[in-house]
N, C-alpha and C positions, 0 to 999 in steps of 0.2 A: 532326853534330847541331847547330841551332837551340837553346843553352841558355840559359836566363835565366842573367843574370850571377852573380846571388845563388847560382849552384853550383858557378863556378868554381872548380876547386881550386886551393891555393897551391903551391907545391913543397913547402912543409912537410907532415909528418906529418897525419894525421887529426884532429887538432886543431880544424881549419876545420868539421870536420862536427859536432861539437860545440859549436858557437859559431853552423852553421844550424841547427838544429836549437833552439837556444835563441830564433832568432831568429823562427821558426817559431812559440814555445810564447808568444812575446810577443805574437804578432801585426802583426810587423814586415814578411811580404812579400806582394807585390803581387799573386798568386795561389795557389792554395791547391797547397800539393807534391802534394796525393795524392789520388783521384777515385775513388770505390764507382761502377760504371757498370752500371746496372740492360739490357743491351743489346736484353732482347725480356721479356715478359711470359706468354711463351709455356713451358709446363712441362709436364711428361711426370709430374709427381707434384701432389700436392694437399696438402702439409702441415698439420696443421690449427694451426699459428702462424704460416704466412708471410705477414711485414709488406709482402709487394710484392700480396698476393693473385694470389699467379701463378696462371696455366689458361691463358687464350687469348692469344694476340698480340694487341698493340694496334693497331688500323688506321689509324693515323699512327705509325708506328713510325721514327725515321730509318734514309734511305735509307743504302746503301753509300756515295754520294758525298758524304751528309752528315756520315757520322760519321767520313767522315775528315778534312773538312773541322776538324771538333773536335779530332779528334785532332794535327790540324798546328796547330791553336791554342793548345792545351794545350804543346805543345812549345816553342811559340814565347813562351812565358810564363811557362815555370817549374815546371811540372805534371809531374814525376817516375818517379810512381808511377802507374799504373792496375791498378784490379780488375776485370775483367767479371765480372758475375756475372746473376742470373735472378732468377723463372723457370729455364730451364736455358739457358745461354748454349753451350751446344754444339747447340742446338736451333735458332739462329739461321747460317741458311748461309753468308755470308761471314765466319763469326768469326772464322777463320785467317787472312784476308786483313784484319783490320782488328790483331789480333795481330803480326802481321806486318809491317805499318805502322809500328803502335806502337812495335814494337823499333827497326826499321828510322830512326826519329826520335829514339833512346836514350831512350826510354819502359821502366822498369820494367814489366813484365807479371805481373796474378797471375790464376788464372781459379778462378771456386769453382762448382762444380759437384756434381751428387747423385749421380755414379759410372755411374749405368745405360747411359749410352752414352761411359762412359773406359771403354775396351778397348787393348790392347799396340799397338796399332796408332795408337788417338785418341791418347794421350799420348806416342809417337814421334813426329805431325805435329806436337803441340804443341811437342814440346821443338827442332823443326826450324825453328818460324817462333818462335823464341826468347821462348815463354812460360818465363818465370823458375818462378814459383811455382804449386802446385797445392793447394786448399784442399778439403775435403767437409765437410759436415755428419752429426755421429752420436747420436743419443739413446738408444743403449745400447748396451751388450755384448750382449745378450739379440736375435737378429735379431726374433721374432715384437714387441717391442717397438717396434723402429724399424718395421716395413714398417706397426706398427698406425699409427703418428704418419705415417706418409708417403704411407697408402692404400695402398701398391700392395706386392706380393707378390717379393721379390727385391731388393729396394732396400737392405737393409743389406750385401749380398753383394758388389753393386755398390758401393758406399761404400769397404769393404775393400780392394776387388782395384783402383781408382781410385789408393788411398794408398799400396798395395804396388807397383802401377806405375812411380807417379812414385817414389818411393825407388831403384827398380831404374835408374831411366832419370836420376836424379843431380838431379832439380827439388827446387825448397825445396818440402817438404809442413806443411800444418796440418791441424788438426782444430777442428771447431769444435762447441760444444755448448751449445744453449740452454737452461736450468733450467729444467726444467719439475718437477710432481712424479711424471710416468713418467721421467725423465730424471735427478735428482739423486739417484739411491741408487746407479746407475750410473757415476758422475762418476769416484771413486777407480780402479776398475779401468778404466775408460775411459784414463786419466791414466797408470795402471802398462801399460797394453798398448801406449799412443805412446812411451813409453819404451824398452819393449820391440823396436817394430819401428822405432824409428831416426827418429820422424814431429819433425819441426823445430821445432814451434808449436803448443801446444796452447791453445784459446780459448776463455775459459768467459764466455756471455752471459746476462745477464737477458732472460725475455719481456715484450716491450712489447705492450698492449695494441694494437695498431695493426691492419694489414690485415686478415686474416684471423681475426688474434687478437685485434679490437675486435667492439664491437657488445654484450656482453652485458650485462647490466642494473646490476651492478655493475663495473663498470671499475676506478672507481677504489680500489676495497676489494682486489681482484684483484691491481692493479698493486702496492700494498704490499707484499701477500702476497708477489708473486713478488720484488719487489725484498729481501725477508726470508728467503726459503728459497736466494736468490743469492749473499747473502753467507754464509750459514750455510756453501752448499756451498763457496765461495772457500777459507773459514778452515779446514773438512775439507781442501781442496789444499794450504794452506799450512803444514798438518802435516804431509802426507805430500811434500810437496816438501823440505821441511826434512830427511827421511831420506834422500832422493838426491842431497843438495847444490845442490838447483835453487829459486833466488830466486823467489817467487811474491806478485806488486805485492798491495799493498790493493784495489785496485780490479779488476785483473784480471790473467790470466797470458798473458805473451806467446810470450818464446824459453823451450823446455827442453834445444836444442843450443846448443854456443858458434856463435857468429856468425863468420864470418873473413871479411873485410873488404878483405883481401889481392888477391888479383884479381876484375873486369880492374881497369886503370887507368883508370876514368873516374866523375869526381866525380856525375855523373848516375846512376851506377851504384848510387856508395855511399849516395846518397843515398837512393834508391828501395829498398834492400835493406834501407837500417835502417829505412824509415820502413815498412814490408811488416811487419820481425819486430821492432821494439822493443819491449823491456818500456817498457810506459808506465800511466798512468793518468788517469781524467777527463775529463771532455769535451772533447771536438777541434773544436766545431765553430766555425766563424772562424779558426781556427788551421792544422789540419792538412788539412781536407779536405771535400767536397761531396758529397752524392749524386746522379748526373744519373738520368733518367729517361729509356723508352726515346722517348719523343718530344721529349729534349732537354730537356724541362723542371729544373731543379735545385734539389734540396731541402737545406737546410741539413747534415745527415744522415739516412741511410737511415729511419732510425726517427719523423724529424720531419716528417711530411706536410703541407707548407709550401712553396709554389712563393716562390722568390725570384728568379729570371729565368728565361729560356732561350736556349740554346746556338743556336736556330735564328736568332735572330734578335740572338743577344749573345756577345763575346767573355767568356771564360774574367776576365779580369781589370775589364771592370764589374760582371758580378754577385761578385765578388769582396767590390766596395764594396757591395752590399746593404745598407741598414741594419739588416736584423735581425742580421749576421755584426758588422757595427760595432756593436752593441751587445753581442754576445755575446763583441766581444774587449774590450770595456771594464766591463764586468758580470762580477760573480760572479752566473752565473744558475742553476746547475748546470743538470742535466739537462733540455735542452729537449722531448725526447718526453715527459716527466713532467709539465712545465706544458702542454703540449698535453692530455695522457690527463687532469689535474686540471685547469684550465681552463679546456682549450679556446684557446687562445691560447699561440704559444713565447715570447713578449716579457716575459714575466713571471719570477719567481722559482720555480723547482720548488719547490713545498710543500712536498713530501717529504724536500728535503736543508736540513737548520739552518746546513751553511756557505755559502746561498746569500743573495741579497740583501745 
């Protein structure tokens, strides 16, 4: 592998990875460790909150040779971690060949997906062209809940048998759940059943007024709303996490397994695996990671609909220097999708949060 230096490991103990990591949270390295990678726009469900407004492919979508081309730049600069994700990133045909890559460059791999086409079979090729981690989305215990949020008819079933998979087949699984108010009464047994079946990472997000969940007349009354009944449900988790001795951040929950850290021996490794499932909190963006888009475009975070270069015509480590990212590691700005959804503009202070500006 191609590593940036900043991950060399020392012969000493794990130590080093806590000291990148801090270096990371300062804003001290020259490209971002960890990339949300939007790979096709193309989706086999219709959620009615997703911030990518997946449905169709985009018809500039990068090619196979492009996004490898990304992919060996990302390597060759420091870039860790990758997630593919959608739309449905198992919908786009070379996915296993650019996963594949990925590893093959000692690229952390996670791919998040909506289940309907992970079958025993999809998540054995995944786990062969050395996809690490497997991530789904759930908004209830109740199926007729989920299939109503997702449109389609089987989708919670799929979700399930995706997570139960990969557990079988030894990949890092999470789960992940966005607040909504069909989705927060659910949260508690959602939380007792990834405990239950052994799932790695449980992720509780706020809905951002954004893609497919913007546009309504009140936005920004919405957005408080949700950002109010997110924490309500957090501090609900942080009760009942406290009964199973699993640490659940103020901000948000990440590992409810212990992490082991232990094999392989490669500091690319360790790095990409903590930075996949660390408990952490607060905004990442300048710091930990980017979201690119499926035409290379890259957005400060997923949620922040803000082109600040592109991959097709720029390396991983100028748009790095962006100045909205310079600004965002030198500002307390908090939440940049918040000053966009109240705004209109990331470059500002979230109105929402008092420890910003």
């Amino acid at each position: 592998m191609t590593a940036h230096a900043a991950v060399e490991a020392p012969a000493a103990p794990l130590a080093w990875l806590d000291r990148y990591l801090e270096r990371a949270r300062d804003g001290e390295l020259d490209a971002p460790p960890s990339a949300f990678w939007i790979v096709t726009r193309a989706c086999n469900l219709r959620c009615s909150y997703c911030f990518a407004s997946a449905g169709r492919r985009d018809p500039d979508e990068l090619t196979t040779a492009e996004a490898v081309r990304v992919l060996d730049d990302f390597a060759e600069n420091g870039v860790v971690h990758v997630t593919f994700l959608g739309g449905e990133p198992l919908g786009r045909r070379d996915i296993f060949e650019l996963i594949d890559h990925a590893t093959d460059l000692g690229i952390y791999v996670a791919i998040l997906t909506n289940g309907l086409l992970t079958d025993r079979r999809t998540v054995a090729r995944l786990a062969d062209v050395g996809c690490e981690g497997l991530g789904v989305s759930l908004d209830s215990d109740d199926p007729a809940v989920h299939d109503a949020v997702r449109g389609t008819a089987g989708s919670h079933a799929g979700a399930l048998r995706s997570i139960r998979e990969a557990i079988d087949r030894g990949m890092r699984t999470s789960i992940r759940v966005v607040t909504t108010e069909r989705s927060a009464p659910a949260v508690p047994r959602l939380f007792e059943w990834a405990l239950a079946e052994g799932v790695d990472e449980f992720i509780l997000l706020p809905l951002f007024a954004v893609g497919r969940a913007a546009g309504t007349p009140d936005d920004r009354r919405a957005d408080v709303a949700s950002k109010e009944l997110f924490f309500r449900s957090l501090a609900r988790l942080r009760e009942l996490g406290a009964t199973h001795g699993v640490d659940v951040p103020h901000q948000t929950i990440g590992c409810i397994q212990p992490i082991d850290l232990t094999p392989p021996e490669s500091a690319a490794h360790h790095v990409g695996y903590r930075l996949g499932f660390e408990r952490s909190s607060g905004c990442k963006v300048g710091r930990f990671t980017v979201s690119v888009q499926p035409n290379g475009d890259v957005y400060p975070c997923p949620f922040v609909h803000h082109r600040i270069g592109s991959l097709r015509s720029q390396g991983i480590r100028e748009i790095w220097q962006a100045p909205l990212l310079r600004l965002a590691r030198r500002e307390q700005l908090g939440c940049l999708a918040r000053s966009m959804i109240h705004t209109g503009r990331p470059d500002v202070p979230d109105p929402t949060d008092a420890a910003a500006g």
